[in-house]
C-alpha positions as CSV (number, residue, x, y, z in Angstrom):
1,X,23.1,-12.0,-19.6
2,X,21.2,-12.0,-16.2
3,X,18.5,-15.0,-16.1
4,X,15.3,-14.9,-13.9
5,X,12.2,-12.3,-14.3
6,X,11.0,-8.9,-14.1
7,X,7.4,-8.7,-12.3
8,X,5.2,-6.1,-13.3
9,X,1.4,-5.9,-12.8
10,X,-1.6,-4.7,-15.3
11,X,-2.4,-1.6,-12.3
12,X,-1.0,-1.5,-8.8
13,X,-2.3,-3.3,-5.9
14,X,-2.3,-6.9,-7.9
15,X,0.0,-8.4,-6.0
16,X,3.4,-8.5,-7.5
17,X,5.3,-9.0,-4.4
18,X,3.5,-11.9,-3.6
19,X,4.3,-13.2,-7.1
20,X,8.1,-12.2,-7.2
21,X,7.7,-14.3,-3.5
22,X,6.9,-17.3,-5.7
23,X,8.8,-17.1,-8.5
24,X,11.9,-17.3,-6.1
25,X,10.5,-19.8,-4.6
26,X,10.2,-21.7,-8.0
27,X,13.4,-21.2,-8.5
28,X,14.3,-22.8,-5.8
29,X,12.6,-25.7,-5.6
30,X,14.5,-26.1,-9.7
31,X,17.9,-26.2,-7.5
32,X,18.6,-22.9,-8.3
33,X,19.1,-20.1,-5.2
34,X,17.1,-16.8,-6.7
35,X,17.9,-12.9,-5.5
36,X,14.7,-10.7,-5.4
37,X,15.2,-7.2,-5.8
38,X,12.9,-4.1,-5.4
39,X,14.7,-1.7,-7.5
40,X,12.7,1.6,-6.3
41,X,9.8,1.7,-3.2
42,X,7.1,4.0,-2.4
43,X,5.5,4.6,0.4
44,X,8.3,3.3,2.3
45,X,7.9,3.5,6.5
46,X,10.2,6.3,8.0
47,X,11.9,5.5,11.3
48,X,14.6,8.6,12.6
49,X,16.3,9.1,9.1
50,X,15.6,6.2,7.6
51,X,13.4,4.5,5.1
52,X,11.9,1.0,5.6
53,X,11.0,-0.8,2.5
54,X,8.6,-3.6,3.5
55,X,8.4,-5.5,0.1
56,X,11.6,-5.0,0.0
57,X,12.7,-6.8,3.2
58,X,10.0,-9.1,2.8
59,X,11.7,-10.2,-0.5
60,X,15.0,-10.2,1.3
61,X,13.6,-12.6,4.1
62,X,12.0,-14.8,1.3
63,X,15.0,-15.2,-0.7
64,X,17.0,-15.6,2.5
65,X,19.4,-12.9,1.4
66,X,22.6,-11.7,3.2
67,X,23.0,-8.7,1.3
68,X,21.7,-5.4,3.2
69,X,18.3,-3.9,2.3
70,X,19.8,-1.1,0.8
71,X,21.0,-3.1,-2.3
72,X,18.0,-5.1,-2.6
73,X,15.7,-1.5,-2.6
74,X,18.3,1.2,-3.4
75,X,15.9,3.8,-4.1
76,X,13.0,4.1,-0.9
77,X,10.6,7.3,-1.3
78,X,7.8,7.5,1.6
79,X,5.2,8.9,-0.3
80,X,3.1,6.0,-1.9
81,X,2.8,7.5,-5.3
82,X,4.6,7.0,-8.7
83,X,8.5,7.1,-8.2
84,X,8.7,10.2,-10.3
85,X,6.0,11.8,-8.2
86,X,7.2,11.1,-5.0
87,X,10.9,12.2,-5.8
88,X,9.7,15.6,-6.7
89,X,7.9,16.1,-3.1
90,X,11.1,15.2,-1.6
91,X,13.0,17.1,-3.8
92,X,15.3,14.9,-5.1
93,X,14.9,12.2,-8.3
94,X,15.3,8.0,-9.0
95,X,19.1,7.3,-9.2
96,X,19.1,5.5,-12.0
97,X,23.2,4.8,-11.8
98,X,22.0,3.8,-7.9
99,X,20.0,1.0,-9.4
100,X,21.9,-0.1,-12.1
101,X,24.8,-0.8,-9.6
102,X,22.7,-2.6,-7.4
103,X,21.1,-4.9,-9.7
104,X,24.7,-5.7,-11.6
105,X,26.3,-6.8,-7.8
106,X,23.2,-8.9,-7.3
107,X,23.8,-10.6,-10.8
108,X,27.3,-11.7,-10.1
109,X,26.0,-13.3,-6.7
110,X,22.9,-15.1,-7.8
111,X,22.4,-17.4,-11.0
112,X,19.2,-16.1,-11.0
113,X,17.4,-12.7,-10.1
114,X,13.7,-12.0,-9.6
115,X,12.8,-8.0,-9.8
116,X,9.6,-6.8,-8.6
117,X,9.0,-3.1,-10.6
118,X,6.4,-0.5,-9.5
119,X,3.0,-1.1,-10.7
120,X,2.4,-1.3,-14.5
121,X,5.3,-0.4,-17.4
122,X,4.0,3.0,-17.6
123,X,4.6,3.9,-14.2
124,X,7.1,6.9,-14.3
125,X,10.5,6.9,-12.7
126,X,11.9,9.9,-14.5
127,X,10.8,12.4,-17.0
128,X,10.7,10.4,-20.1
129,X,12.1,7.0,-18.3
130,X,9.2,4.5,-17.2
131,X,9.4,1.1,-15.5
132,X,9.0,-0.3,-19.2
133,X,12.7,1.1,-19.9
134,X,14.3,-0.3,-16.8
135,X,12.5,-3.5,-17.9
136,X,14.7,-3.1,-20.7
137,X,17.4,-2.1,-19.5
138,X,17.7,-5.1,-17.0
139,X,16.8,-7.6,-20.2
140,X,14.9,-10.4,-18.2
141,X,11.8,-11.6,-19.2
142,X,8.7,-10.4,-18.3
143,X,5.5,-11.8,-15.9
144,X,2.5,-9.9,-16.0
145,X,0.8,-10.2,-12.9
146,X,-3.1,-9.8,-14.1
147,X,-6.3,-10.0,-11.6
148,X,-8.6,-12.5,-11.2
149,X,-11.4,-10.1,-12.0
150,X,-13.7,-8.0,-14.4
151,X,-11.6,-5.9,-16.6
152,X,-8.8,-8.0,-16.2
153,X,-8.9,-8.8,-19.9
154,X,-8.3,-5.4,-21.3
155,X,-5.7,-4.8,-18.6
156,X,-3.9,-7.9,-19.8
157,X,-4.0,-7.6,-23.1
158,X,-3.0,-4.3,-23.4
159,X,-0.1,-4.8,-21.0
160,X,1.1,-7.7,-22.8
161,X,0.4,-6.7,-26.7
162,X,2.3,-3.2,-25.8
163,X,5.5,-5.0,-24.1
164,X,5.6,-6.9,-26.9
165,X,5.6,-4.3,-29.4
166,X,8.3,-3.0,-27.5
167,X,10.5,-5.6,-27.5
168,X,10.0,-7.3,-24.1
169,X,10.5,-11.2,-24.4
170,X,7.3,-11.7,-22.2
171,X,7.4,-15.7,-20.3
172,X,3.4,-15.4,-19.7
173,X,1.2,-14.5,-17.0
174,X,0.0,-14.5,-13.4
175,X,-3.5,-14.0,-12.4
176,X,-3.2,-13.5,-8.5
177,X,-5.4,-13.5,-5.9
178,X,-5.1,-10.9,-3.6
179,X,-8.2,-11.9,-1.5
180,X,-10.2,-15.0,-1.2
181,X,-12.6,-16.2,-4.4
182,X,-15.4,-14.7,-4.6
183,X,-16.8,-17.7,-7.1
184,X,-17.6,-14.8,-9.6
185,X,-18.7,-15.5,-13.4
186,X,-16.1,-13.4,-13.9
187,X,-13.1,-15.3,-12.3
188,X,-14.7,-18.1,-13.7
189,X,-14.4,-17.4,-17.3
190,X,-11.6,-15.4,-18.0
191,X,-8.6,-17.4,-17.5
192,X,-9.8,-19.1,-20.1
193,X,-10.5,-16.1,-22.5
194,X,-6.9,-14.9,-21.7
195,X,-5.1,-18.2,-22.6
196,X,-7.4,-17.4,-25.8
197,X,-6.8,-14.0,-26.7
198,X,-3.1,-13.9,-25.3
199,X,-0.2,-14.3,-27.6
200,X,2.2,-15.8,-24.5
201,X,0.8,-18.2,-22.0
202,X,-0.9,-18.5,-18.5
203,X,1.9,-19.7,-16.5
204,X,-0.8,-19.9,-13.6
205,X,-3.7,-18.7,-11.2
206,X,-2.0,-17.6,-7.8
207,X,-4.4,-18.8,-4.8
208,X,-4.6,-15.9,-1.4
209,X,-2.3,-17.5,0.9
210,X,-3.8,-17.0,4.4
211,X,0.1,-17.8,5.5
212,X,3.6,-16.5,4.2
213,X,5.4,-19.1,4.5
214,X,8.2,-21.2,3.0
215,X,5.5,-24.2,3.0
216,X,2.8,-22.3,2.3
217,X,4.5,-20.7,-1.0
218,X,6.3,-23.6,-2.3
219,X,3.0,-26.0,-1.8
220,X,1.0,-23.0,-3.8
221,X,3.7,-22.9,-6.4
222,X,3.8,-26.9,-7.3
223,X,0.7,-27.0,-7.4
224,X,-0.7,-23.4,-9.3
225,X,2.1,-22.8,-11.1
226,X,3.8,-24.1,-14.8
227,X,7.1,-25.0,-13.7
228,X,8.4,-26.6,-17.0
229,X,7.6,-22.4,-18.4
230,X,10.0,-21.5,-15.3
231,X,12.5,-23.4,-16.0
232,X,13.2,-22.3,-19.6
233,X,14.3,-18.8,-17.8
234,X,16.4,-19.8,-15.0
């Protein structure tokens, strides 16, 4: 069985690329060299006929991967809405087969894989098929990558207490700061009322990074970041 983690988020926009970014660079900094892997993109940049998936070449560049895009994003859709959505517009559907082939070739080259999905679980793919079956599918566990905000503790909750019931073996969760702290009440309080309520831990609260890179990620991760919850999944 594949070891590393499937990254999804409590809504869209939370910052699960820069999350997936970090978890590979965990992984490395345990010995281990990680594979990151966008499985489907939206809202993808079209130059002539193709499609450019910019999380996943960032992942590509972060994981320092020799493999093509193409099998690191098989499925790119330029419309930025649900994969389901924007593969009707186009007229065509998520390859599912596609994916599956991609994310098996990546397995046999990497001890460890880190998979970035598409906003939350209930994101559709297909007709009757949602991110939380390709989570599944691809049995690793499961980060929830939460907000530092109000709301987040519903959002969390529910996203956890659901993938649960459903079988996922959930490793814990991210809250992640997609812009600088605001020094809210509420950013204040509720890591603390999630490491409460939750029934898996906090693995850590993500700082913004003003930089991308290697330094950057790897000093945010050592020092935001539960690395002995890591390593139990690598």
């Amino acid at each position: 069985m594949a070891k590393g983690f499937f990254v999804t988020g409590t809504d869209t926009g939370v910052g699960k690329t820069v999350i997936a970014a970090a978890l590979i660079k965990a992984i490395g900094l345990c010995g281990i060299r990680a594979g990151g892997m966008k499985p489907i993109e939206t809202g993808c940049t079209k130059e002539g006929k193709s499609l450019l998936p910019a999380d996943g070449m960032f992942l590509k560049g972060i994981a320092r991967m020799d493999e093509p895009v193409s099998h690191i994003t098989p499925c790119c859709f330029e419309h930025p809405l649900a994969p389901m959505v924007s593969a009707e517009i186009e007229g065509t559907t998520v390859n599912l087969n596609k994916i599956k082939k991609a994310f098996n070739e990546l397995t046999k080259a990497y001890k460890s894989i880190v998979v970035e999905g598409v906003g939350g679980l209930f994101v559709p793919v297909n007709k009757n098929y949602f991110i939380l079956d390709l989570a599944k599918e691809f049995g690793l566990p499961l980060i929830v990558v939460s907000r530092p905000d109000l709301g987040t503790i519903n959002h969390t909750l529910l996203t956890v207490n659901y993938a649960l019931r459903e079988g996922l073996n959930v490793a814990g969760i991210i809250i992640n700061y997609t812009y600088p702290s605001k020094g809210s009440l509420a950013e204040e309080t509720n890591p603390q009322v999630i490491k409460q309520l939750s029934p898996v831990p906090l693995i850590g609260i993500f700082p913004y990074l003003n930089a991308m890179s290697d330094e950057a990620f790897e000093k945010a991760v050592l020092k935001n970041l539960n690395m002995d919850i890591i390593k139990k999944y690598i």
